[in-house]
Backbone as a ProteinNet text record, in pm:
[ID]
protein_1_A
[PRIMARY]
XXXXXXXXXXXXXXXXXXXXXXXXXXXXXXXXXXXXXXXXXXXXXXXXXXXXXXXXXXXXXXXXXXXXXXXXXXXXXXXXXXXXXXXXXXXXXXXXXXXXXXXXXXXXXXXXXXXXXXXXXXXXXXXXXXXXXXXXXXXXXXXXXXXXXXXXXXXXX
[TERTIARY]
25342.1	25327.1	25185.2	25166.8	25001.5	24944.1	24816.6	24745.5	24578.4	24564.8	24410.3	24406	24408.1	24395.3	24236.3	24197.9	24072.9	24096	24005	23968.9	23855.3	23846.3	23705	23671.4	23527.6	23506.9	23374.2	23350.8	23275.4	23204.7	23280.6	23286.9	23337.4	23357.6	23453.4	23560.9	23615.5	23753.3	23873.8	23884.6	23959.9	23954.3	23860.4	23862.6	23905.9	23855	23899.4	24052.3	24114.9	24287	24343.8	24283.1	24368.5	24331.7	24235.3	24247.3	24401.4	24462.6	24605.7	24697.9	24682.8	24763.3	24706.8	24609.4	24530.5	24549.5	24559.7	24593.2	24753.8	24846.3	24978.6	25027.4	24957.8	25037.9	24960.6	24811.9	24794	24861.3	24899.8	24999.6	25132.4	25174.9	25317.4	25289.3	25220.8	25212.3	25118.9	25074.1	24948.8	24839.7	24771.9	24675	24550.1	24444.5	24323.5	24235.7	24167.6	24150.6	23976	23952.2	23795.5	23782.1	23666.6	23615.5	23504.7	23483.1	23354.4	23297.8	23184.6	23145.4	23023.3	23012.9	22927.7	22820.1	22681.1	22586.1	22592.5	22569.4	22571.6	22416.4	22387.7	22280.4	22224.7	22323.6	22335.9	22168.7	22143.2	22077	21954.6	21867.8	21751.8	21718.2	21569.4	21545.6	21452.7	21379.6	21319.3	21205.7	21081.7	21018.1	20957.9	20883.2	20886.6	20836.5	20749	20756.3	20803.7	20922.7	21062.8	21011.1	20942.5	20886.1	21005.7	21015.4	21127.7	21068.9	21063.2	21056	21127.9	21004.2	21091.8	21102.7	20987.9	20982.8	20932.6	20900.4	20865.3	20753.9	20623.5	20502.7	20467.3	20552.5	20523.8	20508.4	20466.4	20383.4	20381.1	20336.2	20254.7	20344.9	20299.5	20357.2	20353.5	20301.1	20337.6	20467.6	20557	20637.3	20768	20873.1	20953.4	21019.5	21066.7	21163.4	21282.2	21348.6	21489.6	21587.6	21586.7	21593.8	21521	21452	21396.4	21473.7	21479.8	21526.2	21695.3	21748.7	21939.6	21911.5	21886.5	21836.7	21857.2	21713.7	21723.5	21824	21930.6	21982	22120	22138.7	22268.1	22230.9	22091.4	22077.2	22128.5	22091.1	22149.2	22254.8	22358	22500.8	22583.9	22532.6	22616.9	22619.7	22550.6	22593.2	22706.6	22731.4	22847.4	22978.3	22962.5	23082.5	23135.1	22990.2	23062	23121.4	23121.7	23132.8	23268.8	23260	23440.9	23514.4	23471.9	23571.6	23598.1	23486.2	23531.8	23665.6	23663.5	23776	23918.4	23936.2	24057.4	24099.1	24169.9	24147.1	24259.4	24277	24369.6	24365.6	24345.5	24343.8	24245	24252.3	24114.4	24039.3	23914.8	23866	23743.6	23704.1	23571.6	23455.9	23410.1	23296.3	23186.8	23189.5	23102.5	23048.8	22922.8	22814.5	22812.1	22757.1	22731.6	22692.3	22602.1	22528.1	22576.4	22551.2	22649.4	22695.8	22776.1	22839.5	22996.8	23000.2	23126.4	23241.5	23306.6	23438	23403.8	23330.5	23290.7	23284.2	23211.1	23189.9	23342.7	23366.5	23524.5	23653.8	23595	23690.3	23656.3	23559.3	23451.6	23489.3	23514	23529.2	23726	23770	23925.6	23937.2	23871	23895.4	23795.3	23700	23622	23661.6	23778.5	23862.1	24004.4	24063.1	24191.8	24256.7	24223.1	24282.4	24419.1	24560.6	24667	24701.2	24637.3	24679.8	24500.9	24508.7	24380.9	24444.8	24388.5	24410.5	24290.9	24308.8	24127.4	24185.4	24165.7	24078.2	24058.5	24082.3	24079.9	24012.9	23887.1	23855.7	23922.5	24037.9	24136.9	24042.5	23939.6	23864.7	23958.9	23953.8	24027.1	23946.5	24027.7	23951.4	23817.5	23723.8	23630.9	23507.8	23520.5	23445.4	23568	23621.9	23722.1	23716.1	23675.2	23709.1	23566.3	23438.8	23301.1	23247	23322.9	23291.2	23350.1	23522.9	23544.2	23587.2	23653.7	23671.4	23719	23626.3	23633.6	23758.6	23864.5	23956.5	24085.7	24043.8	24141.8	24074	23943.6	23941	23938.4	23950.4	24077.5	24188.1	24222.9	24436.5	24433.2	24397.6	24375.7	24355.9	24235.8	24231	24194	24241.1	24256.6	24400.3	24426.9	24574.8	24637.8	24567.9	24691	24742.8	24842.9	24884.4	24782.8	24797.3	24620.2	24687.6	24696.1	24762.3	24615.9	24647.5	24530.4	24623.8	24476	24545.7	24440	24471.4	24389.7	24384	24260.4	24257.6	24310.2	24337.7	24414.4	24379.2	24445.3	24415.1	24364.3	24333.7	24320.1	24425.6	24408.5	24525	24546.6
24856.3	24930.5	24914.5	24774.9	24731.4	24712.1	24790.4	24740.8	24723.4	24787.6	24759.4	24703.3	24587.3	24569.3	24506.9	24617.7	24608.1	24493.6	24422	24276.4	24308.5	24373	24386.5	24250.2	24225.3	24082.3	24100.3	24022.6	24006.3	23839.2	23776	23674.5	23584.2	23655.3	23632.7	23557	23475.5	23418.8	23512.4	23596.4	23700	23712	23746.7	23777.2	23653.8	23528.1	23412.5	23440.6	23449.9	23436.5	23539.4	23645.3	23715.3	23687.3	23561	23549.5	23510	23399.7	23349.3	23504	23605.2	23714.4	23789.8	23829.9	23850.9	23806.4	23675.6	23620.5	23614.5	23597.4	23607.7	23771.2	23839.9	24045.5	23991	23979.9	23992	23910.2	23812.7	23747.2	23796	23819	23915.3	24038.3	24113.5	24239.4	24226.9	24084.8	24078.5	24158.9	24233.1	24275.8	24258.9	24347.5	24341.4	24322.5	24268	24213.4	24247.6	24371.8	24429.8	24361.3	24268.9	24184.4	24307.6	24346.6	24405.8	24368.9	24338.3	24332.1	24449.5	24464.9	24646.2	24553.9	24593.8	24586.3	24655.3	24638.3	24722.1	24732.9	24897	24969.7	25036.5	25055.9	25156.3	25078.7	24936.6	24863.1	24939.7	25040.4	25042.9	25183.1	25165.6	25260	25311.4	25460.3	25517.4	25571.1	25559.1	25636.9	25767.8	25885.7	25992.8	25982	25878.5	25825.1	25792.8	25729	25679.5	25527.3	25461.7	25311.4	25281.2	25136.9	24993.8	24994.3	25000.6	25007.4	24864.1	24779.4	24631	24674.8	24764.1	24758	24933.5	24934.4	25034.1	25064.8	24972.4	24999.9	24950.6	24909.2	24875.1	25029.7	25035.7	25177.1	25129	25021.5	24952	25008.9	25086.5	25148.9	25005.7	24898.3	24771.9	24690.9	24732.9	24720.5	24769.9	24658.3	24759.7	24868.4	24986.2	25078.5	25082.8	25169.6	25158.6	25100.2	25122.3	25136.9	25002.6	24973.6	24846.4	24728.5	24762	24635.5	24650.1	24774.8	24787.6	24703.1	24726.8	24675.1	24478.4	24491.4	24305.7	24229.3	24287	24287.7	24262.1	24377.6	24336.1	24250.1	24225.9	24102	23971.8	23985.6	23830.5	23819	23926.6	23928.3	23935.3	23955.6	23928.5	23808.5	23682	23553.2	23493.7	23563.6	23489.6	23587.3	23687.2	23796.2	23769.1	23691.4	23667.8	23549.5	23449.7	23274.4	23348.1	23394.1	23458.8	23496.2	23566.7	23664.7	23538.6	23461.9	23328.2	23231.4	23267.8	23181.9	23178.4	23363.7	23381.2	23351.6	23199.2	23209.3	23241.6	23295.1	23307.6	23508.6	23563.2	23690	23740.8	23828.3	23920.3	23973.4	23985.1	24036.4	24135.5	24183.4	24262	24268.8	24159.3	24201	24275.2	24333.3	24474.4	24430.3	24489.7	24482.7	24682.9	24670.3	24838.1	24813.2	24887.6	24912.1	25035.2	25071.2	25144.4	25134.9	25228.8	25202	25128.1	25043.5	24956.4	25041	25091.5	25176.8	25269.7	25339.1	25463.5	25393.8	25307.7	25254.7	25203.8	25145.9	25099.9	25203.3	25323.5	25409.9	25499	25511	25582.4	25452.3	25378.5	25273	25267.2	25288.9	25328.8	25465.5	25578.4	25704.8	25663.6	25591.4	25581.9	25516.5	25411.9	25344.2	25293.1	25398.1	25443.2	25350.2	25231.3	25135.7	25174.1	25045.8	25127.4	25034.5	24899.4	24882.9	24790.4	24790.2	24687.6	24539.5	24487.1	24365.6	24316.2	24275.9	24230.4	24212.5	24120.6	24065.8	24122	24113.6	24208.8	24075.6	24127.6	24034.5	24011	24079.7	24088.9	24117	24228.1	24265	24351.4	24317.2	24421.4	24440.6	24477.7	24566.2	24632.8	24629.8	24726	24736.7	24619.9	24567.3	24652.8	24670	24738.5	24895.3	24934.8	25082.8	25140.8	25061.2	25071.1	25076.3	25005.8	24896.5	24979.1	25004.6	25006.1	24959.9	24912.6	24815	24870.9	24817.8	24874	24856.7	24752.9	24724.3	24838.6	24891	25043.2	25127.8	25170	25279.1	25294	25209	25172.4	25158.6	25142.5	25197.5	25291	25382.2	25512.3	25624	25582.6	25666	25677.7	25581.2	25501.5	25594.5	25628.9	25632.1	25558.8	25469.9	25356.1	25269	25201.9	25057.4	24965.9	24953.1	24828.3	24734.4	24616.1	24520.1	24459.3	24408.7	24355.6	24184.6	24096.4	23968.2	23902.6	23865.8	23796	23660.2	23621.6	23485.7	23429.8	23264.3	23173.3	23167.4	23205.1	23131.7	23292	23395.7	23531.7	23585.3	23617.2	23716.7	23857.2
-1240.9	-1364.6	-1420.6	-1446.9	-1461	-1379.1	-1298.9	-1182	-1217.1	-1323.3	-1367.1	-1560	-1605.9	-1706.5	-1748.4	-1905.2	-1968.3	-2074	-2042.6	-2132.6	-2214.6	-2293.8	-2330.8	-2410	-2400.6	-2528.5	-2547.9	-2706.6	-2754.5	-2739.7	-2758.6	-2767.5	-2869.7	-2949.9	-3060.3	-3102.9	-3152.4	-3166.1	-3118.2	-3184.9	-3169.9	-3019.6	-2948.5	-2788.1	-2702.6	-2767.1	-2700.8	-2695.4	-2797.9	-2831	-2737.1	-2693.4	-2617.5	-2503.1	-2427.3	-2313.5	-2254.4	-2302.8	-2276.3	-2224.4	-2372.6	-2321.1	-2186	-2144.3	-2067	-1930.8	-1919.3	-1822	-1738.9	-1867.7	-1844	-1819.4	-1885.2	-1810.4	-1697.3	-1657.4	-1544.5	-1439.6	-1423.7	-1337.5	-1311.9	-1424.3	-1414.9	-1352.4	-1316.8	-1308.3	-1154.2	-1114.4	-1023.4	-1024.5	-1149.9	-1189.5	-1198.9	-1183	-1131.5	-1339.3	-1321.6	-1466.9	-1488.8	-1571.5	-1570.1	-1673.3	-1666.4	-1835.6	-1846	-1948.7	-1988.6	-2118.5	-2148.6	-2285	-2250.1	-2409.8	-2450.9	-2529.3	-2494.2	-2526.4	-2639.5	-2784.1	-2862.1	-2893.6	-2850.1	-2853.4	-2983.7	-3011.5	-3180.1	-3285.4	-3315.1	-3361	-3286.4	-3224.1	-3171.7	-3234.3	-3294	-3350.8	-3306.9	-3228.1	-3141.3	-3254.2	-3240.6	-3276.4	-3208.6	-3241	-3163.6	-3020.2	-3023.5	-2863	-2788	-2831.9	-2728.5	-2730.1	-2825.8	-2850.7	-2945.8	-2881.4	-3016.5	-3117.9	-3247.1	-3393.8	-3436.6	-3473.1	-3507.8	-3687	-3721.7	-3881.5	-3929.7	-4016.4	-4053.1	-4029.1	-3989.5	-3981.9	-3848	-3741.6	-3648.7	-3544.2	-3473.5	-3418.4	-3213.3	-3243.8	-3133.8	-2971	-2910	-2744.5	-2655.1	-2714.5	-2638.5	-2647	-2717	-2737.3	-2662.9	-2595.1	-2471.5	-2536.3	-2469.4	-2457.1	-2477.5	-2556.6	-2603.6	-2484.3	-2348.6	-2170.9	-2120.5	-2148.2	-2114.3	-2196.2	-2358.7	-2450	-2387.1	-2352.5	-2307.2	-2189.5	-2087	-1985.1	-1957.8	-2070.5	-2090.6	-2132.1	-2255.3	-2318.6	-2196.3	-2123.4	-2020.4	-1948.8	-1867	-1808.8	-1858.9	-1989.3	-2063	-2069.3	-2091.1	-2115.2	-1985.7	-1844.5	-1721.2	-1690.1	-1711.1	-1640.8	-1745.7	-1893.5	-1955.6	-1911.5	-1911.6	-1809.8	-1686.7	-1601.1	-1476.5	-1497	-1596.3	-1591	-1646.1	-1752.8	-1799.5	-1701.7	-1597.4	-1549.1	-1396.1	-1363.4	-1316.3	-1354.9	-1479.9	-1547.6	-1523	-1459.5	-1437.5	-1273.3	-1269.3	-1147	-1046.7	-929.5	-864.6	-922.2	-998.3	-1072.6	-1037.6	-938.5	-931.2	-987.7	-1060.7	-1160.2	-1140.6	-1203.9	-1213.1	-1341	-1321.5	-1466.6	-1452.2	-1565.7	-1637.5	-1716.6	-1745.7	-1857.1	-1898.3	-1991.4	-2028.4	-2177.9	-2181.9	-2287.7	-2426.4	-2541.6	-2614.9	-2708.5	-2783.3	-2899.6	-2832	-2884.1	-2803.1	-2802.3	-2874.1	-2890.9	-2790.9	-2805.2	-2697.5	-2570.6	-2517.5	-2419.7	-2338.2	-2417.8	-2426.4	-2344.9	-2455.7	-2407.7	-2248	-2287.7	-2104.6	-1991.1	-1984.4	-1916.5	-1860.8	-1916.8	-1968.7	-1836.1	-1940.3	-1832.4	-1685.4	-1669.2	-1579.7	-1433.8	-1444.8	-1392.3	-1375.7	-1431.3	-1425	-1504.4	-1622.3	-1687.3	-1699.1	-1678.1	-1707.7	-1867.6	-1919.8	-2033.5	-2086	-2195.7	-2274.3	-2352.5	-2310.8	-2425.1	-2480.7	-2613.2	-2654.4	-2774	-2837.1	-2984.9	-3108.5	-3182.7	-3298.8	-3444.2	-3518.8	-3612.5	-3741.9	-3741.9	-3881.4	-4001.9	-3980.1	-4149.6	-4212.2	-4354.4	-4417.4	-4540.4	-4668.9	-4798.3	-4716.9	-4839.2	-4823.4	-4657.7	-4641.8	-4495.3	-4377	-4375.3	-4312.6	-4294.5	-4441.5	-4461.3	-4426.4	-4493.2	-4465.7	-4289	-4216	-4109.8	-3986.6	-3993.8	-3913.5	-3820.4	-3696.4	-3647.1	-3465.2	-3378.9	-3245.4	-3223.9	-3232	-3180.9	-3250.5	-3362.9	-3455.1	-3366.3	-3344.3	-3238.4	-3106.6	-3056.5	-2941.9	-2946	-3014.6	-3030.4	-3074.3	-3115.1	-3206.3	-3092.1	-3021	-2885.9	-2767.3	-2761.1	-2610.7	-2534.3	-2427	-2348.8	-2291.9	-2255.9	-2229.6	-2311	-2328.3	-2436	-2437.2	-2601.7	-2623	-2725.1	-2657.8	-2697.3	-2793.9	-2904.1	-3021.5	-3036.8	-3009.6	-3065.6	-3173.5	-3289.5	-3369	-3379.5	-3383.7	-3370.6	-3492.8	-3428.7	-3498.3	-3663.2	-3769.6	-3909.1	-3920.3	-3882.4	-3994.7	-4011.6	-4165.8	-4240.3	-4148.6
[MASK]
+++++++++++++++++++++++++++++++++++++++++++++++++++++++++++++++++++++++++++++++++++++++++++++++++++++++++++++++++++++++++++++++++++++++++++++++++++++++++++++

């Protein structure tokens, strides 16, 4: 029934807590287990040159590339993806890096590899940080197609 389950993480408490669930569908089900974490790209601001913008008056073409800073940025983030996706052992896994607005990424990743369920982490924000904010783990159950199991870490409301 489950043959490809999405782990997405941040690194987060929240993502820690759903490793346990994570691990247990995938054993039950003998499931192939994609860790991915999303570079969140959104933070880079292009000036008409296609140059990184640290400030408002910064200008300087010596400065890396929106493509260069995504780039560096996943380099750093695959040796903690692969040490994660190490973790699951005896569970076949696949770690991913990808760069992006995480929800989107999330979901392209989903249709990209036939995911049949998600499990991941959820930061329990609510009132106005919630409504302002948003929360990847609501737009992934929202519109995602497969079942997306949300676990919150220990001690949030």
């Amino acid at each position: 029934m489950y043959k490809h389950i999405l782990y997405p993480t941040d690194g987060s408490a929240g993502s820690e807590a759903a490793i346990a669930h994570v691990r247990e569908i995938a054993e039950a089900f003998d499931a192939t287990v994609h860790v991915l974490h999303v570079v969140d790209t959104r933070q880079f601001t292009l000036g008409m040159s296609g140059n990184y913008i640290s400030g408002p008056k910064s200008y300087s073409s010596d400065r890396p590339s929106e493509e260069e800073r995504k780039r560096e940025l996943e380099e750093r983030a695959t040796p903690f993806v692969e040490e994660l996706a190490d973790d699951f052992e005896g569970i076949e896994t696949v770690p991913v890096v990808r760069g992006g607005n995480p929800h989107e990424a999330i979901l392209e990743y989903i249709d990209e590899n036939d995911i049949d369920m998600v499990v991941m982490g959820t930061e329990g924000r609510s009132g106005v940080r919630r409504y302002l904010l948003g929360s990847v783990s609501e737009k992934v159950v929202r519109l995602a197609d497969p079942p997306v199991v949300t676990v919150r870490a220990d001690g949030e409301e």
